[in-house]
C-alpha positions as CSV (number, residue, x, y, z in Angstrom):
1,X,83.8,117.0,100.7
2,X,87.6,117.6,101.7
3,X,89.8,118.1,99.1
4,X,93.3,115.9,98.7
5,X,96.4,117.9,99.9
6,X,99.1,117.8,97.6
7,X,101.2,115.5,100.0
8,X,98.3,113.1,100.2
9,X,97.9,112.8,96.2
10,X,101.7,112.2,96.1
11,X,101.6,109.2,98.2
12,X,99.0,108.2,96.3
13,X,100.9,108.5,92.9
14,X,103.6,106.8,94.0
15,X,101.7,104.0,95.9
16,X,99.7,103.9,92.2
17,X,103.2,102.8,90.7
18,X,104.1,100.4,93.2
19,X,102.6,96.2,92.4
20,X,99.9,95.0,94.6
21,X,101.8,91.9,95.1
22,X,105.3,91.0,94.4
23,X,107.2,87.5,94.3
24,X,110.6,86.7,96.2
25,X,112.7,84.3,95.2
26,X,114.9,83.5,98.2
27,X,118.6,81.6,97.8
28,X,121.0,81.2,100.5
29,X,124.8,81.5,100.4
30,X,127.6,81.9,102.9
31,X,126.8,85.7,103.3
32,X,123.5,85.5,103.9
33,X,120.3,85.4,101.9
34,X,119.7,86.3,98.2
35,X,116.3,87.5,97.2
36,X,115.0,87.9,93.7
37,X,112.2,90.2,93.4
38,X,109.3,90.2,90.4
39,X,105.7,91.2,89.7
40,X,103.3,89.3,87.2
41,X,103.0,92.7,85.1
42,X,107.2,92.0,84.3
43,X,107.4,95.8,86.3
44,X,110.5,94.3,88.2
45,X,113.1,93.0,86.0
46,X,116.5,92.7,87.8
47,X,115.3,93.7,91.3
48,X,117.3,92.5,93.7
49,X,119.1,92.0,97.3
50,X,120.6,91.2,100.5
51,X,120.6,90.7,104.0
52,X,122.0,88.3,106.9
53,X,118.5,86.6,107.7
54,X,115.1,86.5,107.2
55,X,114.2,89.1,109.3
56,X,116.7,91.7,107.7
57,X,115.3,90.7,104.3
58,X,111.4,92.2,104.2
59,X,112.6,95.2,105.4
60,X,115.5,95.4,102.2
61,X,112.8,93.7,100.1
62,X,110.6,96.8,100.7
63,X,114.1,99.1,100.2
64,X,114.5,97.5,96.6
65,X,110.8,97.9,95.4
66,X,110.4,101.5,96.6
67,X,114.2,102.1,95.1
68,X,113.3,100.8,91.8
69,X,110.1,102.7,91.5
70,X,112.1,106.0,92.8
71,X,110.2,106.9,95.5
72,X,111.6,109.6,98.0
73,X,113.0,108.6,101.7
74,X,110.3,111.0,103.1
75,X,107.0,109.1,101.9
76,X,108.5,105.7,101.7
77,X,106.5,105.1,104.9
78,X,103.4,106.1,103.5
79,X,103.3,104.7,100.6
80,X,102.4,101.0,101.9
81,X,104.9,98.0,103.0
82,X,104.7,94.6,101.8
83,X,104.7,91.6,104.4
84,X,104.1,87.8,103.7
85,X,100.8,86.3,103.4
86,X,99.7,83.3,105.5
87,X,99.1,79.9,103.3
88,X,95.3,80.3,104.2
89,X,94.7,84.3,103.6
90,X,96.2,82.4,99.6
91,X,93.5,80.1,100.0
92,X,91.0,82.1,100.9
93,X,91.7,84.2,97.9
94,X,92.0,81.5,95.4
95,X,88.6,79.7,96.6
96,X,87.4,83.4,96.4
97,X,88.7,83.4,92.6
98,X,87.2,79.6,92.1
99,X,83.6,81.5,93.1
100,X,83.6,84.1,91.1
101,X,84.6,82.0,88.3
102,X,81.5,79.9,88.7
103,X,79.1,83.1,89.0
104,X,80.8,84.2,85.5
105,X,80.3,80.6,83.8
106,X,77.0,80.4,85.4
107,X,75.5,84.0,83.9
108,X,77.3,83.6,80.3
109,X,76.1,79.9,79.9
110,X,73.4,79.3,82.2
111,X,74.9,76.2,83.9
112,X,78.2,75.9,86.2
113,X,79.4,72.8,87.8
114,X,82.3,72.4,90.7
115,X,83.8,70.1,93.0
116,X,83.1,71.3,96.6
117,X,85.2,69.4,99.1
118,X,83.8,69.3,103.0
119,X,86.2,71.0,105.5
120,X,86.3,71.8,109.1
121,X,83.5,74.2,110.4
122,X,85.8,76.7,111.5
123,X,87.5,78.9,109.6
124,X,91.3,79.9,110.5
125,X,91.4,83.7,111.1
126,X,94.9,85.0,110.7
């Protein structure tokens, strides 16, 4: 088995400090856009910035995360990059979360009851 090199378990630390998911806030103004940035865990308190549009602001979104959790220019690549998720990759996951919590009722009580609702028989790959 190969061993991790020592850049390899850097990147790792500092992708280990980074939040899975992050939530931006967006307000416009005459100078541009305004983005607020946060995590769940309360990790990014006062995080924010700039830019002139939307496409300008992911790439300073990912600037002000990696900034606040001090990671070097030279594995800020590396490290990950956060992009927005389409509405159903957020559904999928919370009908995921729905299932799961049913499995969990269902082994602790014995019983579990839902709502199922009948969709279209395709499923939206994004």
């Amino acid at each position: 088995m190969k061993t991790m090199n020592t850049r390899e378990s850097t990147i790792k630390e500092y992708r280990s400090r980074l939040p899975q998911r992050i939530k931006v806030s967006i307000e416009s103004s005459e100078e541009g856009l305004w983005a607020r940035i946060s995590a769940d865990d309360g990790s990014l308190e006062h995080c924010y910035t700039q830019a002139a549009n939307i496409t300008e602001l992911v790439p300073m979104v990912n600037d002000a995360v990696q900034t606040h959790f001090e990671v070097p220019e030279e594995f800020r690549s590396e490290v990950g990059y956060y992009s927005p998720l389409s509405d159903t990759h957020i559904q999928l996951e919370d009908m995921f979360r729905k299932l799961v919590s049913m499995e969990r009722q269902a082994s602790a009580t014995g019983k579990s009851e839902a709502i199922l609702t009948l969709k279209d028989n395709q499923l939206e790959v994004c």
